[in-house]
C-alpha positions as CSV (number, residue, x, y, z in Angstrom):
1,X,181.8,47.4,266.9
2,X,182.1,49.8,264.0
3,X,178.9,51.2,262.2
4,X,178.3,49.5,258.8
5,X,175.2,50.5,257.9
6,X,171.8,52.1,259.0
7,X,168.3,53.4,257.2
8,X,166.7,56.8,257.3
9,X,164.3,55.7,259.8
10,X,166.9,55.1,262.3
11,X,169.1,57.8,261.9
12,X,165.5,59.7,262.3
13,X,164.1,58.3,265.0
14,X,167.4,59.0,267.0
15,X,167.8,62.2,265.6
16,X,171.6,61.2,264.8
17,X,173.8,63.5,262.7
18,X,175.7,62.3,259.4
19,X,179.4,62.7,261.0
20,X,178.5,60.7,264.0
21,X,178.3,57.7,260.8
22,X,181.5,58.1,259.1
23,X,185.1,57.9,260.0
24,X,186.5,56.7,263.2
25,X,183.6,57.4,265.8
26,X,181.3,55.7,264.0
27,X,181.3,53.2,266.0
28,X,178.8,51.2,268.7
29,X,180.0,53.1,271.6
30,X,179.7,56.2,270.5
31,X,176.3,55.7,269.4
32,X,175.1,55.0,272.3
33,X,176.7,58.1,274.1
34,X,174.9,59.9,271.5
35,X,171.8,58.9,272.9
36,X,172.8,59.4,276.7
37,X,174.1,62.9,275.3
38,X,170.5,63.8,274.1
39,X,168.7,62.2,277.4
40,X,167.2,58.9,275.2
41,X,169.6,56.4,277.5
42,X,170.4,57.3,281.2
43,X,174.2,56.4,281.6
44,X,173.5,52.7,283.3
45,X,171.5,52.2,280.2
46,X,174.4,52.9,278.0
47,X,177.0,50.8,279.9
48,X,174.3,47.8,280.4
49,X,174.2,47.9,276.1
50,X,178.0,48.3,275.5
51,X,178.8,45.3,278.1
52,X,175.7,42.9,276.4
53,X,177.2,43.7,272.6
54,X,180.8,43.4,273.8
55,X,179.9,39.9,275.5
56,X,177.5,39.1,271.9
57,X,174.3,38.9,274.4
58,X,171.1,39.0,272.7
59,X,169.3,42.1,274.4
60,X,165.7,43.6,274.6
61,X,164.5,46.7,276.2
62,X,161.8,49.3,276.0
63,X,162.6,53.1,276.5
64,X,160.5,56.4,275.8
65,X,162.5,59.2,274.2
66,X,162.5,62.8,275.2
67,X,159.8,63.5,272.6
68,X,157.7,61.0,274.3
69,X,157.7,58.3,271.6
70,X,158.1,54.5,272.7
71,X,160.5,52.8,271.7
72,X,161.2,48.7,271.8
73,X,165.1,48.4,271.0
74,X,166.1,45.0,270.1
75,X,169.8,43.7,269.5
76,X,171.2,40.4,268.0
77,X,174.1,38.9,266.1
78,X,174.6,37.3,262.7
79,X,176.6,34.2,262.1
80,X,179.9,36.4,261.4
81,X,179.6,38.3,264.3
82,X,177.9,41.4,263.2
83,X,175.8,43.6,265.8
84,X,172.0,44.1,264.3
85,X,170.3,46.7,266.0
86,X,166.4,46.8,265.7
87,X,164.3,50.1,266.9
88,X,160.1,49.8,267.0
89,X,158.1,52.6,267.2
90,X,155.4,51.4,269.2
91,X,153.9,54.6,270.8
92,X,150.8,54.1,268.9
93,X,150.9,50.3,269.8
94,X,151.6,51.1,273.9
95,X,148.9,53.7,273.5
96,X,146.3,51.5,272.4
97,X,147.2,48.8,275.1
98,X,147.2,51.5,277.9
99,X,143.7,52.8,276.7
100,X,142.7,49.1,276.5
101,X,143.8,48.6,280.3
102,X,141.8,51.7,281.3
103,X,138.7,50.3,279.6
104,X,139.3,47.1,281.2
105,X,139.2,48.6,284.4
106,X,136.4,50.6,284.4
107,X,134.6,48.0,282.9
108,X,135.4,46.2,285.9
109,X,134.1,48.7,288.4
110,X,131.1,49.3,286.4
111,X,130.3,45.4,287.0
112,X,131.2,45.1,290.2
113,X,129.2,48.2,291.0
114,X,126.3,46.5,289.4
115,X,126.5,43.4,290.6
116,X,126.9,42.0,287.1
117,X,129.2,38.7,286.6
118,X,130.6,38.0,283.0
119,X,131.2,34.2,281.8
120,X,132.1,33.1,278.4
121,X,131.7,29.4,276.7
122,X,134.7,28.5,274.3
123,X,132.5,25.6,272.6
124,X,135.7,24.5,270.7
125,X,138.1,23.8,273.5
126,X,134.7,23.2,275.9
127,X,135.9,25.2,278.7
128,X,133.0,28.1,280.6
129,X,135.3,31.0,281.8
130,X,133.8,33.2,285.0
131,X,134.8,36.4,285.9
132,X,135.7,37.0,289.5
133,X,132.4,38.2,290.3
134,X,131.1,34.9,289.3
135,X,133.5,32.9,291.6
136,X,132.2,35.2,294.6
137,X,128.6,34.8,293.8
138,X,129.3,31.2,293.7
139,X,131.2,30.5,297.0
140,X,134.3,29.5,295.0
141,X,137.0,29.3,298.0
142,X,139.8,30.1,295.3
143,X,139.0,32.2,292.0
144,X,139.6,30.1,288.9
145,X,138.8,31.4,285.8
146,X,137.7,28.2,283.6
147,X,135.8,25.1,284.6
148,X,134.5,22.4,283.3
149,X,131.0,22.5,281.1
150,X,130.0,19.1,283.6
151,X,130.8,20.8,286.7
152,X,129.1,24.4,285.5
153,X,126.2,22.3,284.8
154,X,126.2,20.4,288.4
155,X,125.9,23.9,289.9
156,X,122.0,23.9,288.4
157,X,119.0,21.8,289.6
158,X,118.1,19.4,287.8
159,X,114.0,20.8,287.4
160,X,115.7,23.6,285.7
161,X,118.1,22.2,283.6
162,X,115.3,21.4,280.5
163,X,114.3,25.0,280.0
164,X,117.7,26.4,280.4
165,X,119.0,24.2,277.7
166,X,116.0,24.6,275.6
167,X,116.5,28.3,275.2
168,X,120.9,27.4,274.5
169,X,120.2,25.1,271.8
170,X,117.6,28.0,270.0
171,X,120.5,30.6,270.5
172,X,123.1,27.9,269.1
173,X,120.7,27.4,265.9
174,X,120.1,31.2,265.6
175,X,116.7,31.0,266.4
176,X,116.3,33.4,269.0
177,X,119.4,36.4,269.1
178,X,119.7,36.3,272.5
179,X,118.6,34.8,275.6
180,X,117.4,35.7,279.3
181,X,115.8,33.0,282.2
182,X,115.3,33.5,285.8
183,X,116.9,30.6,287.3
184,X,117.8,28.9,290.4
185,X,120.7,27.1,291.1
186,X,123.5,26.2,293.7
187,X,126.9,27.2,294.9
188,X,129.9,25.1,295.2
189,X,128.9,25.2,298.8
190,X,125.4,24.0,298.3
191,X,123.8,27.2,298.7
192,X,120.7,28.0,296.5
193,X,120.3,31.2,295.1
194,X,118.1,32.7,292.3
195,X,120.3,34.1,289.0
196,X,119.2,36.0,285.8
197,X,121.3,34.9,283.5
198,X,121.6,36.5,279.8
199,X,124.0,35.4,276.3
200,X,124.4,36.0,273.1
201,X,126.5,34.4,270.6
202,X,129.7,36.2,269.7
203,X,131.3,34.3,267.4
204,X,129.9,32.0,264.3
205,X,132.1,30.0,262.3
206,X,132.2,30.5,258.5
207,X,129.6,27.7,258.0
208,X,127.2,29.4,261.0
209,X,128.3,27.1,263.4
210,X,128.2,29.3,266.9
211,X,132.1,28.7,268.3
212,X,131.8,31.3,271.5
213,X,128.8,32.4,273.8
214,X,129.0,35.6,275.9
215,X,126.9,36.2,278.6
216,X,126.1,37.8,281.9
217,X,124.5,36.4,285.5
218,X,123.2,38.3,288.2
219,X,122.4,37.7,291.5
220,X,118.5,37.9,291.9
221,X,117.9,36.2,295.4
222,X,117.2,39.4,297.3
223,X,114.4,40.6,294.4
224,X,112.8,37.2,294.3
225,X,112.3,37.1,298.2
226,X,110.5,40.7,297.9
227,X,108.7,39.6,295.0
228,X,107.4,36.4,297.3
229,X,107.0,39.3,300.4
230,X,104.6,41.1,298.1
231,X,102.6,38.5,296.7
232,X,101.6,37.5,300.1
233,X,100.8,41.0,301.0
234,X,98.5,40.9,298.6
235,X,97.1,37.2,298.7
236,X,96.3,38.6,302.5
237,X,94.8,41.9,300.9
238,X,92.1,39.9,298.6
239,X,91.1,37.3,301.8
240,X,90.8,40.7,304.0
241,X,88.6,42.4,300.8
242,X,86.8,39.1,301.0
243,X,86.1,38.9,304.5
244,X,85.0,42.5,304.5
245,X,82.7,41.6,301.4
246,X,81.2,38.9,303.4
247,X,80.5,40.9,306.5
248,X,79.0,43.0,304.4
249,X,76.5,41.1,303.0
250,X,75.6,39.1,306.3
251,X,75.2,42.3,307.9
252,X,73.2,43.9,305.1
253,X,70.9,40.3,305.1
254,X,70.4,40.6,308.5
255,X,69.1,44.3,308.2
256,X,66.8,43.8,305.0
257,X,65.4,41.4,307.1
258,X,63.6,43.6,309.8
259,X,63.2,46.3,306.6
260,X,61.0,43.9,304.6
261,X,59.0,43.7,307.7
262,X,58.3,47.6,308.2
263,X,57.7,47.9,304.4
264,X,55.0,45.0,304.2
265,X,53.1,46.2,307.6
266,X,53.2,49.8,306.4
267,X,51.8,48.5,302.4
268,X,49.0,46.5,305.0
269,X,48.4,50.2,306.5
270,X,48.0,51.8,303.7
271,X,45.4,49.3,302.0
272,X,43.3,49.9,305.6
273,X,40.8,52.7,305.7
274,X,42.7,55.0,308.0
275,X,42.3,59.3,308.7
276,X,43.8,61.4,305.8
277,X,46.3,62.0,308.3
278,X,47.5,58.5,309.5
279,X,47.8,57.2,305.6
280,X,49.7,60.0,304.8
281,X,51.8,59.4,307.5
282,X,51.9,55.3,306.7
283,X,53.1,56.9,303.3
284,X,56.4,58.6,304.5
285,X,56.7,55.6,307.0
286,X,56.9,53.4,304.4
287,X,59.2,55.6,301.6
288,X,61.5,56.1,304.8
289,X,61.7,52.7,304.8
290,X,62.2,52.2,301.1
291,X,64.9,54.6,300.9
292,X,66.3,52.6,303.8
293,X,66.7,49.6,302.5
294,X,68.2,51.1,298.8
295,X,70.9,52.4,301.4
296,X,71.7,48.6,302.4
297,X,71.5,47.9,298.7
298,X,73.9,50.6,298.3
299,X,76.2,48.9,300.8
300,X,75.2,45.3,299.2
301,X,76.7,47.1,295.7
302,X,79.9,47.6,297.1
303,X,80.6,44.1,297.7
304,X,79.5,43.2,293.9
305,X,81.8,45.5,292.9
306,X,84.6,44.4,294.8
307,X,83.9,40.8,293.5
308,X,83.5,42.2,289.9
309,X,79.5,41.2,290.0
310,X,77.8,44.3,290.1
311,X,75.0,44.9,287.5
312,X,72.5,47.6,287.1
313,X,68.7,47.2,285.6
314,X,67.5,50.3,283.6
315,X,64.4,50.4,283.6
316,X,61.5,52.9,282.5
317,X,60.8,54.6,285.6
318,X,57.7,57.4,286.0
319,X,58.8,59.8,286.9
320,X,55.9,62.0,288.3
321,X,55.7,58.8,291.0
322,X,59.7,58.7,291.9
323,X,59.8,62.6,292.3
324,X,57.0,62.4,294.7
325,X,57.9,59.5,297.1
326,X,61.3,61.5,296.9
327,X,59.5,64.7,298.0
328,X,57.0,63.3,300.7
329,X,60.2,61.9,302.4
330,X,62.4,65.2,302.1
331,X,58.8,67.4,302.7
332,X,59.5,66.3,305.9
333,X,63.2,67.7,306.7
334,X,62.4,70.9,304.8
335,X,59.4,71.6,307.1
336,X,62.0,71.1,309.8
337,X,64.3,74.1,307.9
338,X,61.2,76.2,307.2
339,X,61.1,75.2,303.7
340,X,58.5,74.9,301.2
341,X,58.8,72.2,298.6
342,X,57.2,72.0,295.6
343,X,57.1,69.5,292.7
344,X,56.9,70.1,289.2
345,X,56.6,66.9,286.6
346,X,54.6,66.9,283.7
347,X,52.5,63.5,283.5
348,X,53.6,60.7,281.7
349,X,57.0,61.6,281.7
350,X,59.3,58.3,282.5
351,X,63.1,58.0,283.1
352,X,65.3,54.9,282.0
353,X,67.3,54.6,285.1
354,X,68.3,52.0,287.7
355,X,65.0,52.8,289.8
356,X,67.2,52.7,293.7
357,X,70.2,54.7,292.1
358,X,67.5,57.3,290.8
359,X,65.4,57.1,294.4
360,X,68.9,57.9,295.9
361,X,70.9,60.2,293.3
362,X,67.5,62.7,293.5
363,X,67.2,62.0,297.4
364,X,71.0,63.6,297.9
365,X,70.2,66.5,295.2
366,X,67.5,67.7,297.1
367,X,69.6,67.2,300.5
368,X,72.2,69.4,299.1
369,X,69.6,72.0,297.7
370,X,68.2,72.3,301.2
371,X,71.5,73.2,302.7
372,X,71.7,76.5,300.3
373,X,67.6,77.4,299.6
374,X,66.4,80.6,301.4
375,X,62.4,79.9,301.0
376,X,61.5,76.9,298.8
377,X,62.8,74.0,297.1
378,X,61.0,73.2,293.7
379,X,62.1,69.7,291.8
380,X,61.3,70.5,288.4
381,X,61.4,68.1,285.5
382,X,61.2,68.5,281.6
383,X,61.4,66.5,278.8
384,X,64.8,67.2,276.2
């Protein structure tokens, strides 16, 4: 076991001095107490070498120096009995594959945190891979990382099946980049579950044939059921809006009813020769009765809205007239304050307004006037 020979790379990576090569140690033995010496073989190491070149065994082992580099040190023999001795720096190499593993792992727990499974479809050799995620979410008993395309495909109903292979074949031909469906489908154990599944093509071959398809699924069930919990909420939110629409306008039916009545006796009034007094009074009776019913209107309007049918009719409105059936109906409640009230419309003057918005809008401005007015209340209009 006598040195013969050795490169600079070697003598380098072992740090071994030119003496320990010549002459009558240079030999496989002392070698390898060199490196036990300089802590880069513990002492079993060293025996367990010595005994496997003495007995012409083919070894391999990996070892990390006391500089921290990695080392794979291989051993062999030629035909004439010659020990060859190979040492692979793969520090970089064990580097790489440890970072890799860390990667892999976190990967992992970022997935399983999310709930995400992988799966990937080797069209060449025709196997669909799952991850372990998959497996769960699909009551495998026994986590097996390929299956069948025929079996995958069992596992989905069979009125979803068109669209789902609809959207593969346009990501095989490239014609969408990638692709996302909502889906149901079962488990191995006949469960049915919703899934959103997603893919892209990872690998084309050189002609542009797609050879590998990526994707992920996730578990949707839970989001569908609140999606189905909220639609009904809200199917029972319109038919309640509806029924309260429809009260509404029985209710404001049956009041116009008795309205139309007090309007048309107090218009038959008014036509009679009656007192200054008594007409006047038929007057307010019958504005108070008109303001009424554009109050039921009012509640009529909300119902139209609701339904998306409310329309308003502008029309040219005098308004000397509208300011004063306003005023002979508030006249009354500012007498009640102590209040004078005066009107102040030139003639002629109209407005282009929805005529029982405008009776009402003016109504609640002199309302709220008469909460802060000392004296008098004056409605005053000019033309712009």
């Amino acid at each position: 076991l006598r040195h013969l020979v050795s490169n600079q790379t070697a003598r380098d990576l072992f740090d071994v001095p030119p003496e320990r090569l010549v002459g009558e140690g240079a030999n496989y033995p002392q070698l390898v107490q060199h490196l036990v010496d300089q802590g880069d073989l513990t002492p079993d190491d060293a025996r367990a070498r010595v005994e496997n070149a003495r007995a012409r065994r083919p070894s391999q082992v990996d070892r990390v120096l006391r500089d921290g580099t990695a080392v794979e040190m291989r051993t062999n023999f030629m035909p004439d009995g010659s020990l060859v001795s190979v040492y692979t720096d793969v520090t970089a190499t064990r580097a790489a594959a440890q970072a890799l593993q860390v990667s892999q792992a976190r990967l992992a727990l970022a997935l399983e945190a999310s709930n995400v499974a992988l799966w990937e479809d080797d069209l060449l050799s025709g196997a669909v891979y799952f991850s372990r995620r998959w497996a769960r979410m699909l009551d495998y008993p026994d986590f097996d990382r390929s299956v069948r395309p025929e079996d995958a495909i069992r596992l989905i109903p069979p009125e979803e099946l068109p669209r789902i292979l609809e959207q593969r074949r346009d990501l095989l031909k490239g014609r969408i980049d990638r692709m996302s469906i909502e889906h149901e489908m079962f488990t191995v154990r006949g469960r049915r579950l919703w899934a959103l599944t997603q893919a892209q093509v990872a690998q084309r071959s050189p002609d542009g044939r797609a050879v590998k398809v990526v994707g992920t699924a996730q578990d949707i069930t839970a989001r569908k059921a609140a999606d189905a919990e909220l639609r009904a909420a809200l199917q029972a939110a319109d038919a309640a809006s509806h029924a309260k629409s429809e009260f509404l306008a029985t209710m404001s039916h049956e009041i116009r009813t008795p309205l139309n009545g007090v309007i048309g006796l107090s218009e038959l009034l008014r036509r009679s020769a009656l007192p200054p007094t008594e007409s006047d009074a038929v007057a307010m009776l019958d504005n108070c009765a008109k303001s009424l019913l554009s109050l039921v209107d009012n509640i009529l309007d909300f119902s139209r809205i609701e339904a998306g049918q409310m329309t308003l009719e502008a029309i040219a409105v005098a308004l000397p007239a509208l300011l004063q059936e306003v005023g002979d109906v508030f006249s009354v409640r500012a007498g009640e304050k102590g209040l004078r009230f005066e009107v102040d419309c030139p003639p002629g003057l109209s407005w282009r307004i929805d005529e029982g918005d405008a009776f009402e809008m003016l109504g609640n401005v002199m309302d709220n006037a008469a909460k802060w007015a000392r004296s008098q209340v004056r409605a005053t209009a000019r033309r712009e």
